[in-house]
N, C-alpha and C positions, 0 to 999 in steps of 0.2 A: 501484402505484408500482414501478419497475425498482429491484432492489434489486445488480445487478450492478455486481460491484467495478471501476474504473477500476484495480485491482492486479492483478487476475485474472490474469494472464499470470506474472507475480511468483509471486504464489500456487500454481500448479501447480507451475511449474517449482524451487520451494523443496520443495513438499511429493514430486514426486518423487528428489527429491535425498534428502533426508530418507529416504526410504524405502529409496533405494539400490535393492539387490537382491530386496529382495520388493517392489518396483513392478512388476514383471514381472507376478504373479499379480493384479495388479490392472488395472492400464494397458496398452494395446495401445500407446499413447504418449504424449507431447505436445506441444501447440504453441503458442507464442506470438507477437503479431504490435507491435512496439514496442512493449514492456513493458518499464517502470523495472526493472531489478533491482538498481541500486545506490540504494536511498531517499534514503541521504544526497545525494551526487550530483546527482541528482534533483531533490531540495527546491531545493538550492543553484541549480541551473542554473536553475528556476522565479521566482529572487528576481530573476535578472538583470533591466534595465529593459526587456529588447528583448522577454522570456517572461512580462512582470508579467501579461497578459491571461491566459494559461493557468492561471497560479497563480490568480489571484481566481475564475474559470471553476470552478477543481478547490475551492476554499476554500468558493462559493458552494454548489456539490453536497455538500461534506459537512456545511455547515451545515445543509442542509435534512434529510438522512438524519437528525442526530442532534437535529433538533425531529420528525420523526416518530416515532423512539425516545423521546423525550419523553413525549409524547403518550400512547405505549401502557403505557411505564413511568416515572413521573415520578420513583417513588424510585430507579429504577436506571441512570438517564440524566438526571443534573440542567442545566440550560444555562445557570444562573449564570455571568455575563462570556461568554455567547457573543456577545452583536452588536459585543461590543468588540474582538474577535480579526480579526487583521489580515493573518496569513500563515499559511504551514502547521506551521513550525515552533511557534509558538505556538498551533496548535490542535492540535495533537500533543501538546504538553507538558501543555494544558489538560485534554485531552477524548479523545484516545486513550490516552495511558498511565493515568490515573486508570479509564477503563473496563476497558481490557483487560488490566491489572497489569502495565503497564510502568514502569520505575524514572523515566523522563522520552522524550521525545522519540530522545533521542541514542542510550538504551537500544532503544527500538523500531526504528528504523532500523538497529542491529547487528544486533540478532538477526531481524529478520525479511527482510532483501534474500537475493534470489535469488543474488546473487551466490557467495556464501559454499556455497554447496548447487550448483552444478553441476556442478565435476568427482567429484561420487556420483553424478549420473545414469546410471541401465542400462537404460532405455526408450529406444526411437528417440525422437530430439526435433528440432522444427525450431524455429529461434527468428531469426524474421525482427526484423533492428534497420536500421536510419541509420546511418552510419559514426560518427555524432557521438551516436547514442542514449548514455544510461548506464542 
C-alpha cells in the first residue's frame, strides 16, 4: 500500500523552514510541485461545488489509510463515526487532531501549513504552484 503523503510537498517545505539554517547540513534542497501550503485555504477551496470531486477523491484516500491503521492498531487508530464523515474539515476534527494531538481541526491547519515556515527557508527551493494554487 502507498503510504505517500498527498501533503508531502507542505511537509518538506515546513520542515525546512522549521530548520532554517541547519537545513543546510542536511538538505542540498527542496522541492515541491502544487503543494497546499495554506490547509486552511485549501480545505475551504475543496468544499467549493465546482472542487467537491477532489475533496471526496482526497476524503476517500484518507478514509482508507486510517482503516489500514485500524487494522494494524485498533487501540491506537479507533474509526468509530468514520463512514459517517462527510468532508475534510470533519475528518480533521474527528480523526487527525484526536490521533496526532491537535486541539481540533482549526489548530492543525495553523500550526502545520507551510505557509507560515517559508520566509526561514536557507536551502535552495523551487516551489512550482497555479497562480490560483493556495
Amino acid at each position: 500500500m502507498p503510504w505517500a503523503s498527498p501533503l508531502g510537498g507542505n511537509i518538506v517545505l515546513k520542515l525546512a523552514g522549521e530548520l532554517g539554517e541547519d537545513a543546510r547540513s542536511l538538505l542540498a534542497g527542496v522541492a515541491a510541485v502544487s503543494t497546499p501550503i495554506d490547509l486552511e485555504q485549501t480545505r475551504g477551496r475543496l468544499e467549493r461545488w465546482d472542487d467537491r470531486m477532489y475533496e471526496l477523491r482526497f476524503l476517500g484516500r484518507l478514509k482508507r489509510r486510517i482503516r489500514a491503521l485500524n487494522r494494524l492498531r485498533p487501540d491506537a487508530f479507533p474509526i468509530d463515526g468514520l463512514d459517517g464523515v462527510r468532508g475534510l474539515r470533519e475528518f480533521d476534527d474527528r480523526f487527525t487532531a484526536r490521533y496526532f494531538g491537535f486541539r481540533d481541526a482549526a489548530d492543525y491547519y495553523d500550526t502545520q501549513s507551510a505557509c507560515r515556515f517559508l520566509d526561514a527557508i536557507r536551502v535552495p527551493t523551487l516551489l512550482v504552484q497555479a497562480k490560483d494554487d493556495r
